[in-house]
C-alpha positions as CSV (number, residue, x, y, z in Angstrom):
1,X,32.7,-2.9,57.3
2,X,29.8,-5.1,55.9
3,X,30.6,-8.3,53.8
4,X,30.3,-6.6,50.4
5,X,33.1,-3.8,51.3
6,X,34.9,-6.7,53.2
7,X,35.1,-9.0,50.1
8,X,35.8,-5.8,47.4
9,X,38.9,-5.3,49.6
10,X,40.5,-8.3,50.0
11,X,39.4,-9.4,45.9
12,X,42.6,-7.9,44.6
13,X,44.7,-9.6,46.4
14,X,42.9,-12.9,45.5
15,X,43.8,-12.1,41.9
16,X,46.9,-11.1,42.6
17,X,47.8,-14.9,44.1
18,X,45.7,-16.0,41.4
19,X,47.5,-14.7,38.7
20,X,50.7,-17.0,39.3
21,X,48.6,-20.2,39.2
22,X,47.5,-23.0,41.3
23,X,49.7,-25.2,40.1
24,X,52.4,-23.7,42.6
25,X,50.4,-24.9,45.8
26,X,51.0,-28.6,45.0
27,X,53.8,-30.4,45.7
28,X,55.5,-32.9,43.2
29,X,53.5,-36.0,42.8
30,X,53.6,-39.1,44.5
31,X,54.3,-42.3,43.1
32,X,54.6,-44.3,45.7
33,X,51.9,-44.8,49.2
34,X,52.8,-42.4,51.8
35,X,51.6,-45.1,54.2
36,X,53.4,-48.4,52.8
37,X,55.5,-47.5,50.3
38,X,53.7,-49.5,47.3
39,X,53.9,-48.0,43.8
40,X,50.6,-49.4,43.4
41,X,47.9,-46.4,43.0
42,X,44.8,-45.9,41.6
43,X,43.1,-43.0,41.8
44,X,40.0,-42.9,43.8
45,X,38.6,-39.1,43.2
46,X,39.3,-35.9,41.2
47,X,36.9,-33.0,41.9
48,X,36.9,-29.0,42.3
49,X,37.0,-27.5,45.3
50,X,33.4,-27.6,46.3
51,X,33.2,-26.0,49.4
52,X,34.6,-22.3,48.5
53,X,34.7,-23.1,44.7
54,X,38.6,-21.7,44.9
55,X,40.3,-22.1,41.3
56,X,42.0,-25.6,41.2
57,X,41.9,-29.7,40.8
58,X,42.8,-32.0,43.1
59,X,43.3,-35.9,43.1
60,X,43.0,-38.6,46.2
61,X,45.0,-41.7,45.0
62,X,44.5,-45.4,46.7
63,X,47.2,-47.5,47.8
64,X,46.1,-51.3,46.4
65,X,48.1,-52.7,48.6
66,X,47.2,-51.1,52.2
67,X,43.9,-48.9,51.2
68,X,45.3,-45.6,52.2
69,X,44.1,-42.5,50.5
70,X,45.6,-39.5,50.1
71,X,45.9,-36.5,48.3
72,X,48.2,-37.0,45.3
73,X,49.9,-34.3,44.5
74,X,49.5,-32.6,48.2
75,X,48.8,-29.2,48.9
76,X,52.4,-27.5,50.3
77,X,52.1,-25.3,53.2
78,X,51.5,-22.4,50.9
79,X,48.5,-24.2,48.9
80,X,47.1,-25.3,52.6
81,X,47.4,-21.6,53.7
82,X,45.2,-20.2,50.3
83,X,42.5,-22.8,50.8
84,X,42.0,-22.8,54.2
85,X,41.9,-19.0,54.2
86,X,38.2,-17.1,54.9
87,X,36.6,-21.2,56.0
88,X,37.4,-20.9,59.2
89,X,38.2,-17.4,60.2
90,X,37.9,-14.3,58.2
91,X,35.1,-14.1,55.9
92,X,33.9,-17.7,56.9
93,X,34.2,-17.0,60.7
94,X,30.2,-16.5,61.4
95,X,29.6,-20.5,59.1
96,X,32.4,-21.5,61.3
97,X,31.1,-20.8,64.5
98,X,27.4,-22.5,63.3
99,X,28.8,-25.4,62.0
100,X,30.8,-26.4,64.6
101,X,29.4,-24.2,68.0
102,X,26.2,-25.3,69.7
103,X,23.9,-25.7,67.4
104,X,26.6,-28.0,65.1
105,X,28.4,-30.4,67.1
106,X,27.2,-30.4,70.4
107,X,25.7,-33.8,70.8
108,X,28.2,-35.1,68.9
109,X,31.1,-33.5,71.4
110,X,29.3,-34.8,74.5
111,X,29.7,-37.7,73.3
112,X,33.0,-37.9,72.5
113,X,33.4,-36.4,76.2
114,X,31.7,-39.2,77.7
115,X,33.9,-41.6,75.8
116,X,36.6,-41.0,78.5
117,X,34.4,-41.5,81.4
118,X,34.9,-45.2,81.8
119,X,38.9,-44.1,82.4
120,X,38.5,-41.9,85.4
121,X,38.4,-38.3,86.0
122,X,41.5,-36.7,83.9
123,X,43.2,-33.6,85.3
124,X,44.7,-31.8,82.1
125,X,43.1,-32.2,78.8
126,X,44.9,-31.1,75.5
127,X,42.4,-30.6,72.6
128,X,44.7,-30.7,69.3
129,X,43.1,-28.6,66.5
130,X,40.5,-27.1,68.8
131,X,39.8,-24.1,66.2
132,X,37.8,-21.9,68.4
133,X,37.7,-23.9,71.3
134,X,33.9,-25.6,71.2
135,X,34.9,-29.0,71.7
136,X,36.4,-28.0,75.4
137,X,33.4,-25.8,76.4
138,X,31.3,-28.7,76.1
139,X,33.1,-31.2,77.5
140,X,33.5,-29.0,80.4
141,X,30.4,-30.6,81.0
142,X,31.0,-34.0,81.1
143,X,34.6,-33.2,82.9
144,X,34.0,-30.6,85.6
145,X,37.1,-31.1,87.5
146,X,39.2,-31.2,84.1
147,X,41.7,-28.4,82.7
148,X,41.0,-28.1,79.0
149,X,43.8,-26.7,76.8
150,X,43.6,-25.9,73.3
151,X,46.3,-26.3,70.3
152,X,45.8,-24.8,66.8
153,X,47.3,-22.9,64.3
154,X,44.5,-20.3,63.6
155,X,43.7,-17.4,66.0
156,X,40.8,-19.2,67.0
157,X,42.7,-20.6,69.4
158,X,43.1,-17.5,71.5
159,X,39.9,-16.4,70.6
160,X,39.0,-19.6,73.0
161,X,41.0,-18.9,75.3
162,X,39.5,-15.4,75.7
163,X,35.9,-16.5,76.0
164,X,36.9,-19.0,78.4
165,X,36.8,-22.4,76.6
166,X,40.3,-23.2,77.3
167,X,42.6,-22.6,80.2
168,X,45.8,-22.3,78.3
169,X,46.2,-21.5,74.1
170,X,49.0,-23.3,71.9
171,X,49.2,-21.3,68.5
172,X,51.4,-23.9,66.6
173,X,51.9,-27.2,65.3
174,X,51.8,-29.8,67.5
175,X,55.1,-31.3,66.1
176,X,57.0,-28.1,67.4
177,X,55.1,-27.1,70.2
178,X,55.4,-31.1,71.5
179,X,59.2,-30.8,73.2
180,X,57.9,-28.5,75.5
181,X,54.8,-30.0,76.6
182,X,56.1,-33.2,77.5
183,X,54.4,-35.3,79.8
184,X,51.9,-32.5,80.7
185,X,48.5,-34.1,79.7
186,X,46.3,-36.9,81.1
187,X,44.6,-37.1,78.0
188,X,45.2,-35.7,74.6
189,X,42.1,-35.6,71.6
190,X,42.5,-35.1,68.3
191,X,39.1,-34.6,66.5
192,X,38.7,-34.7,62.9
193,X,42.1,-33.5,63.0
194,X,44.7,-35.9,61.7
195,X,43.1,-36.3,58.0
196,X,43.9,-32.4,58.0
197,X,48.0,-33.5,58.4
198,X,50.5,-33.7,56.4
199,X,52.7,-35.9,58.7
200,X,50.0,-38.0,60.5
201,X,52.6,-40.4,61.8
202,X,54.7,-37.2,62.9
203,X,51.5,-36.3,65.1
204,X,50.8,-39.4,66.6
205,X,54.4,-39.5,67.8
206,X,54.6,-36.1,69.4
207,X,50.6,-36.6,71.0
208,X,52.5,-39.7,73.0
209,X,55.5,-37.5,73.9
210,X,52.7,-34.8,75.5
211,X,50.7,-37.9,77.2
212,X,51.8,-38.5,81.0
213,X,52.6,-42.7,81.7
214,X,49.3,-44.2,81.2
215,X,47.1,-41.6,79.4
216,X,44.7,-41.8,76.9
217,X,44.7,-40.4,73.5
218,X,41.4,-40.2,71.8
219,X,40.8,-39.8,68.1
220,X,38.2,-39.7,65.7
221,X,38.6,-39.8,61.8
222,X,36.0,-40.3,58.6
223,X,35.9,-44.1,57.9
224,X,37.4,-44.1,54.0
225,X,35.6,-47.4,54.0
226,X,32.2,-46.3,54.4
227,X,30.0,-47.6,51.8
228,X,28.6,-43.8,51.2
229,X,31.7,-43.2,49.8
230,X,31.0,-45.1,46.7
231,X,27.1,-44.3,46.5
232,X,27.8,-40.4,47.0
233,X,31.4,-40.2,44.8
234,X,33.1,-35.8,44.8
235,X,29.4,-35.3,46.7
236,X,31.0,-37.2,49.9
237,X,31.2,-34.6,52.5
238,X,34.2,-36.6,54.3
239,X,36.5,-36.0,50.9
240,X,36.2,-32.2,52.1
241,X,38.7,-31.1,49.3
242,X,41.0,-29.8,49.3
243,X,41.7,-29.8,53.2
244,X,41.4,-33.5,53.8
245,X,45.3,-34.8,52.8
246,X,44.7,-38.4,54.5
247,X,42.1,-41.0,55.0
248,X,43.1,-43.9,56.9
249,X,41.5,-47.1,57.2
250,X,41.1,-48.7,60.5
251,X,43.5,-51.6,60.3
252,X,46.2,-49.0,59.5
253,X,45.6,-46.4,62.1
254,X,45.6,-49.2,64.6
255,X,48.9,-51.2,63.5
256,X,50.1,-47.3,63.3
257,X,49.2,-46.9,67.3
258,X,50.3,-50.3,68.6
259,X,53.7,-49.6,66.7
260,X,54.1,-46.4,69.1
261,X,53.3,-48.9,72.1
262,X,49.9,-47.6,72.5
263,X,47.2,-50.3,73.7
264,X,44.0,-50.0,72.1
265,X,41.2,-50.0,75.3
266,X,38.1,-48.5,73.1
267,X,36.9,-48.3,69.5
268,X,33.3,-47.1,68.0
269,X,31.7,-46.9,65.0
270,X,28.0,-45.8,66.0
271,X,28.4,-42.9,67.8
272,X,31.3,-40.6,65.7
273,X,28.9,-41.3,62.4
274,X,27.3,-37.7,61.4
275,X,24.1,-37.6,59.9
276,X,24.7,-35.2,57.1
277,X,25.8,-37.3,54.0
278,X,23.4,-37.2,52.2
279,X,22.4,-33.4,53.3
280,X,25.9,-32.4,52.6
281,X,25.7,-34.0,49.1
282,X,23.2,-32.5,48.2
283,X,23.8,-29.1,49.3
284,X,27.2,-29.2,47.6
285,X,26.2,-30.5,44.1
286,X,23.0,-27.3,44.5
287,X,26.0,-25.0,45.3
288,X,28.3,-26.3,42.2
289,X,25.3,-25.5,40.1
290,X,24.2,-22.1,41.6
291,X,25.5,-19.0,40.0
292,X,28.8,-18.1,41.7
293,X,28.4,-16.1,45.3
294,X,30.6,-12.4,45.4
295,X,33.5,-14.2,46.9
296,X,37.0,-12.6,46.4
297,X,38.7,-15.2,44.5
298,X,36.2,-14.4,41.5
299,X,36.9,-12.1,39.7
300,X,34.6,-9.9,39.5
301,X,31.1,-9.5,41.4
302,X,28.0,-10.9,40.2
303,X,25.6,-8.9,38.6
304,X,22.7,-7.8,40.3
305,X,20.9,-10.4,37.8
306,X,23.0,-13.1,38.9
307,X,22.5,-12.5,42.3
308,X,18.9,-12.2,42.2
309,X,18.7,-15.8,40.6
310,X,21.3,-17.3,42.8
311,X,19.1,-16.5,45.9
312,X,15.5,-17.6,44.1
313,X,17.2,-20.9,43.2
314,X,18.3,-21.4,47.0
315,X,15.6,-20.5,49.0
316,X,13.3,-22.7,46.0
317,X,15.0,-25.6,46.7
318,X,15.4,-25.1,50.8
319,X,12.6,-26.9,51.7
320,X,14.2,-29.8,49.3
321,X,17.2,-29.8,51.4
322,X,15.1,-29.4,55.0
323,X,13.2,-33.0,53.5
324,X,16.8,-34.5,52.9
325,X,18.1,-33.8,56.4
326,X,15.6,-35.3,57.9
327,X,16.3,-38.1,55.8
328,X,19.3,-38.3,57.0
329,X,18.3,-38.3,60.5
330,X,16.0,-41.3,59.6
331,X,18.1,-43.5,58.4
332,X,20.6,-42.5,61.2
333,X,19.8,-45.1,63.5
334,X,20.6,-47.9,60.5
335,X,23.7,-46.3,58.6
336,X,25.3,-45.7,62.0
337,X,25.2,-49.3,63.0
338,X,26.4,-50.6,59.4
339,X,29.0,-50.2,56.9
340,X,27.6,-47.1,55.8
341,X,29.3,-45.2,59.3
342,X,31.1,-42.4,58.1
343,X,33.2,-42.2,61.1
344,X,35.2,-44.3,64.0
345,X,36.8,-43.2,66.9
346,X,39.7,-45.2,68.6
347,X,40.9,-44.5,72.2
348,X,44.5,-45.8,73.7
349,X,46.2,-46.2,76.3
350,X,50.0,-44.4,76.6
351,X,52.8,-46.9,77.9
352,X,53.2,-46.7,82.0
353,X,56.9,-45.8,82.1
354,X,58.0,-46.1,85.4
355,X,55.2,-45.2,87.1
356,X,52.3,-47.4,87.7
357,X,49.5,-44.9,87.8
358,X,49.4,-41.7,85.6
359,X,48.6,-38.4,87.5
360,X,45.1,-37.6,87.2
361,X,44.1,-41.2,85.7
362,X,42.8,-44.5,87.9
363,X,44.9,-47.5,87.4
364,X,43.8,-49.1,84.5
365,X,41.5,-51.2,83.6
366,X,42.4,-54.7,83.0
């Protein structure tokens, strides 16, 4: 079945969901800061979902008091479900795979690899959120002696499993699946994966109940305080609306950690930054203003008119975005090493228990 037949079938569905309304996938809205409990809000963004261009509006309020950001009202379970569907697997599987296989991430996943290096040769590795498992086969690697396991609630999961990116698959949430994993891992990563939650403090919790005494939990986040943020506005790829439900400044993360009794031993700003902000922007204000693409949740199809323009208008301004992305890779170097980072990553240390080396870890450092 070819993409056409594949959208045509699953389009009536779409409209069925559609019919009810969008205002069903939100849940009631927040007055208060999820993260501190202030009443004080402002709202920071409203936008359209311009990655799919599904039906719908959605708000990220800021907290005055601690800077938090967050979706306000939040996507329910059901809402997450509708927008997520066809970005990473179905219809969005092939983009998927590009965008975050080889030819994506995979400088970007070394280095995050070799991040852990300084700590020792780790024995079991947990990747939360793995999707289809392309942070592990890199990492592989850095860490030829590790065990990568993967944790997601997609079927990429196994799908990683089967190609051999992962020893073991986790179809789940990490909150439920954590009792019974208890202990098992030296280290534990969560990338670009905690802004996706809808209880981040929830996950942090259960990542320290999987870590053995001693091990390392490594995360990496957008930096809500990057200064592209406010140059770019609803064009700033690390908004990713409707997905993104949290974005948490530094400060907070960290008090969030040491709370949990995990000891900060790394942070970075330089290397998590991705060079595509202003490539991103642009390619998502060109799609907002392209005719709409035969996707299922329109609905009808274009008309062969339509279509004809919408793929002259993209392939006239390609060589506009090729000029921006390089850009971007430019002025990486600078933005990278300034306030304009669009990313940080944050390794800690898991408490020692009763033991005074973890299994699989060196004793620590300092």
């Amino acid at each position: 079945m070819n993409r056409t037949q594949e959208v045509a079938r699953l389009r009536a569905g779409y409209q069925r969901e559609l019919a009810l309304g969008t205002d069903r996938f939100h849940a009631p809205k927040r007055t208060t800061c999820p993260w501190c409990d202030s009443s004080r809000l402002r709202t920071r963004l409203r936008t359209t979902d311009l990655l799919q261009h599904k039906p719908g509006t959605f708000v990220v309020d800021q907290c005055r008091d601690c800077s938090h950001s967050f979706q306000n009202p939040r996507l329910t379970p059901e809402g997450l479900d509708f927008y997520y569907r066809d970005y990473y697997d179905g219809l969005g599987v092939a983009h998927a795979d590009w965008l975050f296989g080889p030819w994506g991430s995979r400088k970007r996943y070394l280095a995050s690899a070799r991040a852990l290096l300084p700590f020792g040769a780790p024995r079991r590795w947990l990747d939360v959120g793995t999707g289809h498992g392309h942070f592990p086969g890199a990492a592989r690697t850095v860490h030829p002696g590790t065990v990568f396991d993967g944790l997601d609630r997609s079927a990429g999961v196994d799908e990683a499993r089967r190609r051999g990116r992962i020893a073991e698959a986790y179809r789940g949430g990490l909150t439920e699946l954590a009792p019974e994993l208890e202990g098992r891992y030296d280290v534990v990563s969560m990338f670009h994966y905690l802004e996706h939650s809808i209880d981040p403090r929830a996950e942090l919790a259960a990542a320290k109940t999987l870590l053995a005494p001693g091990g390392r939990l490594i995360i990496e986040v957008p930096d809500p305080e990057c200064a592209m943020s406010r140059v770019l506005g609803r064009w700033w790829i690390p908004y990713l609306q409707p997905q993104h439900l949290h974005l948490f400044p530094f400060a907070n993360l960290r008090r969030e950690l040491e709370s949990l009794d995990f000891t900060v031993v790394a942070v970075e700003r330089h290397e998590p930054h991705t060079a595509v902000d202003l490539t991103c922007a642009a390619a998502l204000a060109l799609g907002h203003v392209l005719p709409p693409a035969d996707e299922p949740w329109h609905a009808h199809p274009p008309t062969a008119p339509r279509r004809m323009a919408r793929e002259a208008l993209f392939w006239s301004a390609f060589p506009l975005l090729a000029g921006v992305y390089g850009l971007d890779r430019l002025l990486a170097p600078l933005l990278s090493r300034t306030g304009f980072s669009n990313a940080y990553r944050i390794v800690v240390r898991a408490p020692h228990g009763r033991f005074s080396t973890p299994v699989g870890l060196p004793a620590p450092l300092g």
